[in-house]
C-alpha positions as CSV (number, residue, x, y, z in Angstrom):
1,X,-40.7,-35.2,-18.9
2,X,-40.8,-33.7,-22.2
3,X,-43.3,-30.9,-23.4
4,X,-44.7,-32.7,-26.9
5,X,-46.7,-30.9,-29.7
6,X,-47.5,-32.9,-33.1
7,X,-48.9,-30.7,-35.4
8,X,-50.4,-30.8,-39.1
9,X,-51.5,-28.2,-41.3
10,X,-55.0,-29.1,-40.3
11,X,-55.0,-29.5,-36.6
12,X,-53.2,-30.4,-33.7
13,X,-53.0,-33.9,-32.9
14,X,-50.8,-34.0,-29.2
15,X,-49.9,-31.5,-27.2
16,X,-48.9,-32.1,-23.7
17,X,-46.2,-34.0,-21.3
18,X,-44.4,-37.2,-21.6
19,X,-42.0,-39.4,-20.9
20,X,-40.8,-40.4,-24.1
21,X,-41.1,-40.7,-27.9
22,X,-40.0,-43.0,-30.6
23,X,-39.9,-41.7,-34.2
24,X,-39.7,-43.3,-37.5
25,X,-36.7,-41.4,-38.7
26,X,-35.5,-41.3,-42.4
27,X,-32.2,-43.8,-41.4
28,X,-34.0,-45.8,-38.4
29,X,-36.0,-45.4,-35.3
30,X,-35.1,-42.7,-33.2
31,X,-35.9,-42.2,-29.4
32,X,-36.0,-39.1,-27.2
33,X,-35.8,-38.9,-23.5
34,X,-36.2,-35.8,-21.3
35,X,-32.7,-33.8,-21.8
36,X,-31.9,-35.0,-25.1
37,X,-29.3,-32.9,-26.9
38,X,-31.1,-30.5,-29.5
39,X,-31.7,-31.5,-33.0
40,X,-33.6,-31.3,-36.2
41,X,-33.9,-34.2,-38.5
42,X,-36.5,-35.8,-41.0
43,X,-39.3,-38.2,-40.2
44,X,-40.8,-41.1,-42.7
45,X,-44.1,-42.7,-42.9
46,X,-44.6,-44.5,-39.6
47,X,-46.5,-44.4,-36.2
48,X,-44.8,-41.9,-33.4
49,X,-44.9,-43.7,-30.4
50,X,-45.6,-42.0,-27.1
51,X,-45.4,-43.3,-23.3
52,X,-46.4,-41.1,-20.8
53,X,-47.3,-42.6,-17.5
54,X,-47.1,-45.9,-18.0
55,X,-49.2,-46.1,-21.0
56,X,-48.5,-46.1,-24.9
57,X,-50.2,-43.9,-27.4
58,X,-49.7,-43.7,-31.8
59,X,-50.2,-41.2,-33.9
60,X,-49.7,-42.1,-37.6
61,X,-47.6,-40.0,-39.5
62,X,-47.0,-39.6,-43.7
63,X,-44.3,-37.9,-43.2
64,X,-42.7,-34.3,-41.5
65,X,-40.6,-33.3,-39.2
66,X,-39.0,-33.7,-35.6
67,X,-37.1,-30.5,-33.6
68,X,-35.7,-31.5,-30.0
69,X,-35.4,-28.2,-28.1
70,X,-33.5,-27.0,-25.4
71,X,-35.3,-27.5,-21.9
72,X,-37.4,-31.1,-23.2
73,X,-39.3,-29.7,-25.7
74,X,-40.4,-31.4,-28.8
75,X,-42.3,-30.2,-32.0
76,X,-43.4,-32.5,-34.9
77,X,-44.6,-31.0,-37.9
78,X,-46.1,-34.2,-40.0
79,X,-48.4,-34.5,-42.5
80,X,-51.4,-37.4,-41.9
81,X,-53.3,-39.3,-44.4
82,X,-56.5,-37.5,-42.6
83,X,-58.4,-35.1,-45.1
């Protein structure tokens, strides 16, 4: 499981557990698992993909952000078309 916060200047748009992600990253899609080595990289306009139990949820980005920390967590810092 990972522990999964999106965030935005304006709110927070996810927070909670999951099984996976998939990211529009700058140079191609970009999936992360529970364990996944740690890394920071940028994110282009695109929908984030999450699973978690069986089911699939989007969030639609602008643009931001991914960090994969130690221990499954992930933080997104994106900005949204929302005003």
């Amino acid at each position: 499981m990972l522990n999964l916060s999106i965030l935005t200047l304006q709110e927070k748009l996810f927070e909670g557990e999951v099984d996976s992600i998939q990211v529009p990253g700058v140079d191609g899609w970009l999936g992360v698992l529970s364990n996944h080595v740690p890394l920071i990289t940028a994110l282009k306009a695109g929908k984030i993909l999450i699973r978690k139990e069986g089911k699939d949820e989007e969030v639609e980005i602008e643009r931001g952000f991914i960090e994969v920390r130690p221990k499954s967590e992930v933080v997104i810092l994106a900005s949204t078309h929302k005003q």
